[in-house]
mmJSON file of the N, C-alpha and C atoms, coordinates in Angstrom:
{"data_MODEL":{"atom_site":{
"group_PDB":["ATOM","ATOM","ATOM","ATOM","ATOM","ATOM","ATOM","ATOM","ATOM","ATOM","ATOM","ATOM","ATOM","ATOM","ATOM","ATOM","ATOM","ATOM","ATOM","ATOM","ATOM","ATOM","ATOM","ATOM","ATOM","ATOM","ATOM","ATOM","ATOM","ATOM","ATOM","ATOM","ATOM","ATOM","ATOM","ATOM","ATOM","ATOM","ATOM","ATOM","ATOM","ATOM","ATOM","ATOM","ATOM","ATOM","ATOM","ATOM","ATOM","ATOM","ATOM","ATOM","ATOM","ATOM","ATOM","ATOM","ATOM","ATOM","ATOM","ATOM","ATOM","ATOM","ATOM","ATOM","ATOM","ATOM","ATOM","ATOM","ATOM","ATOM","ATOM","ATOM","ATOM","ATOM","ATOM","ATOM","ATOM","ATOM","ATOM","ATOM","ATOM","ATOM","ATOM","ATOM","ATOM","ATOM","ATOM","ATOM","ATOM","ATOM","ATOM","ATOM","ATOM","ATOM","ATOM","ATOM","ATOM","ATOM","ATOM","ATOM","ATOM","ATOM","ATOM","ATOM","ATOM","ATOM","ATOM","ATOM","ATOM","ATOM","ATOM","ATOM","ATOM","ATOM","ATOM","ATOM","ATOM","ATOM","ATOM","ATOM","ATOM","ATOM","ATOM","ATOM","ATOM","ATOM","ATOM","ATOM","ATOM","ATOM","ATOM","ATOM","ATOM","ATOM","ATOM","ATOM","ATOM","ATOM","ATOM","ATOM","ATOM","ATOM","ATOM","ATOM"],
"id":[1,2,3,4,5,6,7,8,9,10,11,12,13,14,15,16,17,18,19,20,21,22,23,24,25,26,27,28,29,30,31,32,33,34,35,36,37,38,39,40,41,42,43,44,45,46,47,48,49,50,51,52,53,54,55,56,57,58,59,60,61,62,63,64,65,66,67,68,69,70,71,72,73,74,75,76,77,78,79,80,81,82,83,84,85,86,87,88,89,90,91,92,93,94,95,96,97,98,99,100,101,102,103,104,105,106,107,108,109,110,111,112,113,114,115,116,117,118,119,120,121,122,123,124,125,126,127,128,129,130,131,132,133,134,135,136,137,138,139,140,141,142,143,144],
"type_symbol":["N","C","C","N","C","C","N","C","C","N","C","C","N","C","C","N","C","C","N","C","C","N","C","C","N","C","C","N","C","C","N","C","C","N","C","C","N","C","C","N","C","C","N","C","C","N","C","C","N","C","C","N","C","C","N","C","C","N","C","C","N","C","C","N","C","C","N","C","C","N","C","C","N","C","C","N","C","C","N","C","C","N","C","C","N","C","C","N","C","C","N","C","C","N","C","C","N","C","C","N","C","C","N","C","C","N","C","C","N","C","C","N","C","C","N","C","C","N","C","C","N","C","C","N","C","C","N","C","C","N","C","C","N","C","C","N","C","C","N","C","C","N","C","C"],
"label_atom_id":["N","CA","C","N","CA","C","N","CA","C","N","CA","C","N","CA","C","N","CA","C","N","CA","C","N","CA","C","N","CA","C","N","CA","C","N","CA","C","N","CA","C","N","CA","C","N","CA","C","N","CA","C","N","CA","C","N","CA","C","N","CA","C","N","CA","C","N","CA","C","N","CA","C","N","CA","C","N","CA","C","N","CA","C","N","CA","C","N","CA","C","N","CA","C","N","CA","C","N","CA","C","N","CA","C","N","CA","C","N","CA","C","N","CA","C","N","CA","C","N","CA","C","N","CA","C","N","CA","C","N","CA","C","N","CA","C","N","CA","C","N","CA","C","N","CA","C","N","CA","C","N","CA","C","N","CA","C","N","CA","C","N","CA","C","N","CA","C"],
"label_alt_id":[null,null,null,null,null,null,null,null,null,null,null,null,null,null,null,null,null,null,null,null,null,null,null,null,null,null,null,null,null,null,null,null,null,null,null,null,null,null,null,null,null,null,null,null,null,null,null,null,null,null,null,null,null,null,null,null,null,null,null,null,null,null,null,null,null,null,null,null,null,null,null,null,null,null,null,null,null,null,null,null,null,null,null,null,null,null,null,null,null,null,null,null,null,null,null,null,null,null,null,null,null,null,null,null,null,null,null,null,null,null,null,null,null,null,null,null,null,null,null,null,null,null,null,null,null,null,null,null,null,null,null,null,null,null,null,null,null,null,null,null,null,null,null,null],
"label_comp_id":["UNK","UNK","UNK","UNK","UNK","UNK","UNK","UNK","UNK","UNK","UNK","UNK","UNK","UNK","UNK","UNK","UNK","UNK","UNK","UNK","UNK","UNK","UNK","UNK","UNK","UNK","UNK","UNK","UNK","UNK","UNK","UNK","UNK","UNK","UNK","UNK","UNK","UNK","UNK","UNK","UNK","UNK","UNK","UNK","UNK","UNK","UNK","UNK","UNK","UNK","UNK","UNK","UNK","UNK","UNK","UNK","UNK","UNK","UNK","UNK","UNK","UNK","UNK","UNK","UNK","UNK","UNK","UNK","UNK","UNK","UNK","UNK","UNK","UNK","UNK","UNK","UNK","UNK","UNK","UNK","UNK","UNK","UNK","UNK","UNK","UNK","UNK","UNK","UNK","UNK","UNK","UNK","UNK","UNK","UNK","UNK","UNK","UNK","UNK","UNK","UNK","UNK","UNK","UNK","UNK","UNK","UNK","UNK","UNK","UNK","UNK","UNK","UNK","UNK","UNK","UNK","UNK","UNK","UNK","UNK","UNK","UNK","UNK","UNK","UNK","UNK","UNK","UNK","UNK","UNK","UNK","UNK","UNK","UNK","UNK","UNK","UNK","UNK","UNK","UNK","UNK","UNK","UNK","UNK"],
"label_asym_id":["A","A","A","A","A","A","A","A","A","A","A","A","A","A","A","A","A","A","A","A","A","A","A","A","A","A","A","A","A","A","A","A","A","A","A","A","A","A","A","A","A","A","A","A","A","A","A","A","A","A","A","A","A","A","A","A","A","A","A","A","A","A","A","A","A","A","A","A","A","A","A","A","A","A","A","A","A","A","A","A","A","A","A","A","A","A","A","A","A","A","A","A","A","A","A","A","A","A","A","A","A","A","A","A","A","A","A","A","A","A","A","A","A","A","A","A","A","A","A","A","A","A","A","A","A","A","A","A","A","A","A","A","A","A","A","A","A","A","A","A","A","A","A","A"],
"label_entity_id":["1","1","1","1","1","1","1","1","1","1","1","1","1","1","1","1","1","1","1","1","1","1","1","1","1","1","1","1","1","1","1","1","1","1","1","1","1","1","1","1","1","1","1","1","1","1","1","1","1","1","1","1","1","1","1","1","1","1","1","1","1","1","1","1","1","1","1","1","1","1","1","1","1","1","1","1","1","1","1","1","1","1","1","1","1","1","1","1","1","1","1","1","1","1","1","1","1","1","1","1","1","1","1","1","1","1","1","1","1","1","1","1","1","1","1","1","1","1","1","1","1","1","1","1","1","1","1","1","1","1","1","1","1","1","1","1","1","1","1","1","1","1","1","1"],
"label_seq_id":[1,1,1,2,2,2,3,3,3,4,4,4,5,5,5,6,6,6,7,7,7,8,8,8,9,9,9,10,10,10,11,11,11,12,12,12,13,13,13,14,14,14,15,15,15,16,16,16,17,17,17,18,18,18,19,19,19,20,20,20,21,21,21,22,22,22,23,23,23,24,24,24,25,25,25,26,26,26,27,27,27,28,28,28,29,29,29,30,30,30,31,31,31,32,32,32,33,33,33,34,34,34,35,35,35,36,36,36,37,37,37,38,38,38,39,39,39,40,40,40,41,41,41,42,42,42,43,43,43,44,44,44,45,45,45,46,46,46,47,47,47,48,48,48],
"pdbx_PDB_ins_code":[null,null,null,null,null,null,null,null,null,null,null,null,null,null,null,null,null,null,null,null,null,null,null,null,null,null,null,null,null,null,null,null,null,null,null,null,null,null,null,null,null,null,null,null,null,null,null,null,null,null,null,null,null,null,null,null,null,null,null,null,null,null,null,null,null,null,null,null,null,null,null,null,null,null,null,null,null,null,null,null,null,null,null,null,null,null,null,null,null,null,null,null,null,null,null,null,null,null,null,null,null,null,null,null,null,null,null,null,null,null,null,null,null,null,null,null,null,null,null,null,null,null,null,null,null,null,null,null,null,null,null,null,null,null,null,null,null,null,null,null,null,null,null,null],
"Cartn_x":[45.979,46.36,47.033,46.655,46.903,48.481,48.659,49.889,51.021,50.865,51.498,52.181,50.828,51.266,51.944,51.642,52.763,53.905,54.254,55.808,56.096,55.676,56.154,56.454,55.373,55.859,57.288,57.154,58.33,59.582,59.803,61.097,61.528,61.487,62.282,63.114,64.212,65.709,66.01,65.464,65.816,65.195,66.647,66.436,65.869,65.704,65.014,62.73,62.767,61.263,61.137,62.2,62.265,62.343,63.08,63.344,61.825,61.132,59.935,58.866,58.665,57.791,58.013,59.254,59.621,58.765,59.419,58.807,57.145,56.816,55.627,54.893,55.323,55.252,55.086,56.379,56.312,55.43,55.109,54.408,53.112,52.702,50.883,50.629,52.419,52.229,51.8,52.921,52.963,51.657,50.898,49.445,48.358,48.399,47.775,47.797,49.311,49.413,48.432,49.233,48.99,47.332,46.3,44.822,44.344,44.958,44.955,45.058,46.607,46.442,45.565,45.326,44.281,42.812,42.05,41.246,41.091,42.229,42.185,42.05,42.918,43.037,41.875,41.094,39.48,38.58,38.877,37.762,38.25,39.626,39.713,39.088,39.236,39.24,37.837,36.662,35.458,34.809,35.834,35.341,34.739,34.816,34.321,35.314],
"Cartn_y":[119.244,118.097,118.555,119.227,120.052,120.544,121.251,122.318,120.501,119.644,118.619,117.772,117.423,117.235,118.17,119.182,120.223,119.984,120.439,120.404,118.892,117.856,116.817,116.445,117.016,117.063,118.148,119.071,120.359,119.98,118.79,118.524,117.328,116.647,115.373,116.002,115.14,114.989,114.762,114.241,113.738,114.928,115.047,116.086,115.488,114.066,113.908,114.144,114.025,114.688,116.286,117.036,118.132,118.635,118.403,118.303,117.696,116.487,116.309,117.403,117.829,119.208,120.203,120.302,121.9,121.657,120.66,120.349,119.76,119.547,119.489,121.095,121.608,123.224,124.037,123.898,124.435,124.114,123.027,122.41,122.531,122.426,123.203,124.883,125.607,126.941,127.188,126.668,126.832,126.276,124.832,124.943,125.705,126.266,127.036,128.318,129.434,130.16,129.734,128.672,127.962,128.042,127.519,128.019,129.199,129.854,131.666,131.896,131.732,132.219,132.033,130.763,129.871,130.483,130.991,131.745,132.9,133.993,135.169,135.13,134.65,133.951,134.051,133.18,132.571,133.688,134.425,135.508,136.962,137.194,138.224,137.761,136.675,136.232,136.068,135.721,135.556,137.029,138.362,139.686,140.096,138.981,139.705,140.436],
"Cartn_z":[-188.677,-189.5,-190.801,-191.478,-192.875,-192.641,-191.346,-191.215,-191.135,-190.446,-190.179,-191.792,-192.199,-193.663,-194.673,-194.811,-196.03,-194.972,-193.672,-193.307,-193.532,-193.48,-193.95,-195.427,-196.588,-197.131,-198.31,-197.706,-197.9,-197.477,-196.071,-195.27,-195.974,-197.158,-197.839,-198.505,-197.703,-197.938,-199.318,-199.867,-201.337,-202.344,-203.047,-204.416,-205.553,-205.807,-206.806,-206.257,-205.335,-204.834,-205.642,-204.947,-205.259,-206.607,-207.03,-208.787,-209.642,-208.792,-209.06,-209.439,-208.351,-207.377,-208.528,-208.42,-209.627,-210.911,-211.241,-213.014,-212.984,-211.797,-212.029,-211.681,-211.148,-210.565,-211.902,-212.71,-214.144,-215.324,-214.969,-216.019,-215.762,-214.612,-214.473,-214.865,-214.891,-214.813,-216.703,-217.274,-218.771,-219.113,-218.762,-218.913,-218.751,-217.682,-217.63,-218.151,-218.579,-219.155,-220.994,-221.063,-222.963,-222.738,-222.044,-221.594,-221.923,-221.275,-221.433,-222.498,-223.036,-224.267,-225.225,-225.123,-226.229,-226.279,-224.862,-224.358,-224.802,-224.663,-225.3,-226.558,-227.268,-228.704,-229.561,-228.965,-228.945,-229.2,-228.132,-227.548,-228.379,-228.669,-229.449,-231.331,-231.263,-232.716,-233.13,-231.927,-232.053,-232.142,-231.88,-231.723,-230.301,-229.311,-228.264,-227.336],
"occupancy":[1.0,1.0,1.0,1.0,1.0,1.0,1.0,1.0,1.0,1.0,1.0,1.0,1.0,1.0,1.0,1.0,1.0,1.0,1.0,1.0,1.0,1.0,1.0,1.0,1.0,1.0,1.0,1.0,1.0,1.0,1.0,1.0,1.0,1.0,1.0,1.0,1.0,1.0,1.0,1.0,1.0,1.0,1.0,1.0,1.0,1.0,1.0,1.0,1.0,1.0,1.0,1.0,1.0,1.0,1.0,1.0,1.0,1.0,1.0,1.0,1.0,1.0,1.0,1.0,1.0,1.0,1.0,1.0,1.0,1.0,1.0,1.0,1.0,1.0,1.0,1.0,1.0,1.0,1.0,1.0,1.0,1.0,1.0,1.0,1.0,1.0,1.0,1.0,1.0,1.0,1.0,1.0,1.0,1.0,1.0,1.0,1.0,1.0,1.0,1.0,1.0,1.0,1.0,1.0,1.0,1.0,1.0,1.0,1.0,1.0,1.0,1.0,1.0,1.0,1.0,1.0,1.0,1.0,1.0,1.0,1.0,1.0,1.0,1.0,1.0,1.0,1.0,1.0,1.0,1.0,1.0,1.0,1.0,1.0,1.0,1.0,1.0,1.0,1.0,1.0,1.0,1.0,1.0,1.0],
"B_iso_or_equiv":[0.0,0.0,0.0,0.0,0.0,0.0,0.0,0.0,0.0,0.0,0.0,0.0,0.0,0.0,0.0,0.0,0.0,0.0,0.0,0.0,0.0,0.0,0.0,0.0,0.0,0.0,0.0,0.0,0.0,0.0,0.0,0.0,0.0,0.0,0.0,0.0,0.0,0.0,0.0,0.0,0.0,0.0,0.0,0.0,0.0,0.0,0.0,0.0,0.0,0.0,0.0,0.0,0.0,0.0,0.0,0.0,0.0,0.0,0.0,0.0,0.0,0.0,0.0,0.0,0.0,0.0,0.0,0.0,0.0,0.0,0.0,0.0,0.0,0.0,0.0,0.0,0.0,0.0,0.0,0.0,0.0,0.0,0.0,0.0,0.0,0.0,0.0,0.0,0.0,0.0,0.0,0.0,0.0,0.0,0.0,0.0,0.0,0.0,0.0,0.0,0.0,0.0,0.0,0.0,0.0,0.0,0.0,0.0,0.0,0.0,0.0,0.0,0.0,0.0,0.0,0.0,0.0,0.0,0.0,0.0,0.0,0.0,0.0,0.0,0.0,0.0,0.0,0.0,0.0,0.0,0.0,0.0,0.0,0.0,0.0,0.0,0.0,0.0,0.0,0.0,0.0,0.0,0.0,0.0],
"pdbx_formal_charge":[null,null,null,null,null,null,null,null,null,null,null,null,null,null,null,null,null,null,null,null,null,null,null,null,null,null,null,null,null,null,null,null,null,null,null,null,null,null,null,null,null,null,null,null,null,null,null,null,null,null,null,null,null,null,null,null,null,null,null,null,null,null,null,null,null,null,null,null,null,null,null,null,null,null,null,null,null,null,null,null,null,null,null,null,null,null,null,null,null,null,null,null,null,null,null,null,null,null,null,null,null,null,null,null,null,null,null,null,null,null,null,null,null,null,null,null,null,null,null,null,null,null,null,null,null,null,null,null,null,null,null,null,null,null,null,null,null,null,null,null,null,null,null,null],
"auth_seq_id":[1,1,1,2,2,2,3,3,3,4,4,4,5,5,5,6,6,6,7,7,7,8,8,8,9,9,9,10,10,10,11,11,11,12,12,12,13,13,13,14,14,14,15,15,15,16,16,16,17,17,17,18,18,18,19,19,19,20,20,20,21,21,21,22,22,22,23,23,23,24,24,24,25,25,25,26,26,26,27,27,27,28,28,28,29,29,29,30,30,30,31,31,31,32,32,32,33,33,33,34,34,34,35,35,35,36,36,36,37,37,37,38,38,38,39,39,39,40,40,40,41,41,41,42,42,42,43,43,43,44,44,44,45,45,45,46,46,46,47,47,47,48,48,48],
"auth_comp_id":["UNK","UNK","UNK","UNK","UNK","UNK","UNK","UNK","UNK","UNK","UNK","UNK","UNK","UNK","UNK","UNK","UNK","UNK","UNK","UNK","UNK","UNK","UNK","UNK","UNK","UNK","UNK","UNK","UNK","UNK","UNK","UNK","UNK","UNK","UNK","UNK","UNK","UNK","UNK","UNK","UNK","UNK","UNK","UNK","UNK","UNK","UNK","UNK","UNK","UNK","UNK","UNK","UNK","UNK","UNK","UNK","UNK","UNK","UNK","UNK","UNK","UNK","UNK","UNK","UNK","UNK","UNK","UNK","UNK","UNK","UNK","UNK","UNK","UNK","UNK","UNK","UNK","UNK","UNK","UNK","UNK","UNK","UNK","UNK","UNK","UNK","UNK","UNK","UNK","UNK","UNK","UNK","UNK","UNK","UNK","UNK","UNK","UNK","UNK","UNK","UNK","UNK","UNK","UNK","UNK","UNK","UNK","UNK","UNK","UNK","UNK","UNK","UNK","UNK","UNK","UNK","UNK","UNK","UNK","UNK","UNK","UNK","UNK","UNK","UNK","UNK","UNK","UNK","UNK","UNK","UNK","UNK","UNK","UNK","UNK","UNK","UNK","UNK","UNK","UNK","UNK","UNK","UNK","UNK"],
"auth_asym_id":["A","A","A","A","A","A","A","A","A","A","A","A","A","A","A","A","A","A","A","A","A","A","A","A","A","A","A","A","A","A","A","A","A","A","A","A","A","A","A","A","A","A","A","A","A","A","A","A","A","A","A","A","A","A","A","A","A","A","A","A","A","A","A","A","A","A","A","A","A","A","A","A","A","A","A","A","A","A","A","A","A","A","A","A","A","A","A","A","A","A","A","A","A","A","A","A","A","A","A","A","A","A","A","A","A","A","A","A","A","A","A","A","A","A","A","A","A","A","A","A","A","A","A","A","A","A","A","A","A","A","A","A","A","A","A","A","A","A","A","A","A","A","A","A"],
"auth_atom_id":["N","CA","C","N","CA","C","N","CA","C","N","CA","C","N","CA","C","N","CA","C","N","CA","C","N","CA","C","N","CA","C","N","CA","C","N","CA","C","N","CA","C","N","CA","C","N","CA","C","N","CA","C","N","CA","C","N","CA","C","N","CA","C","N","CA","C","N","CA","C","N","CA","C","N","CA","C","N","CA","C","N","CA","C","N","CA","C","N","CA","C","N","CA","C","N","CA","C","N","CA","C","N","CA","C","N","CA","C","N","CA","C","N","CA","C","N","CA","C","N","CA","C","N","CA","C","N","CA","C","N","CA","C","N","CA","C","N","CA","C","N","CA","C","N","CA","C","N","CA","C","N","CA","C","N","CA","C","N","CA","C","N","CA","C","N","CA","C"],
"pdbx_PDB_model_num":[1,1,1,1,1,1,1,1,1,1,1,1,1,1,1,1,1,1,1,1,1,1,1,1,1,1,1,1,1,1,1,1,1,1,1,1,1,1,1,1,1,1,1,1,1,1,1,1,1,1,1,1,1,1,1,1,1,1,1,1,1,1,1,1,1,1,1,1,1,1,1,1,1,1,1,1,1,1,1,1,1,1,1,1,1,1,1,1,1,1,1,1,1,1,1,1,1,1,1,1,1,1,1,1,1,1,1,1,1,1,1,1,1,1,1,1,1,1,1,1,1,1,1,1,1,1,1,1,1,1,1,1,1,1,1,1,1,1,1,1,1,1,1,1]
}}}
């Protein structure tokens, strides 16, 4: 069932989906990097 759904959703024709996908792709990445940093940040600054 799983393999059925991702090829369905990976195969839309339409570039605004895609263009969707990306910027939401990027935008969980830079969150999560900005986390990290904020984390290390944290943790070097607290001395541990």
């Amino acid at each position: 069932m799983s393999e059925t759904v991702t090829q369905a959703g990976t195969r839309q024709p339409s570039e605004q989906l895609g263009l969707r996908e990306g910027a939401q792709m990027v935008g969980a990445m830079l969150f999560v990097l900005g986390v990290l940093a904020l984390g290390l940040h944290a943790i070097s600054y607290a001395g541990y």
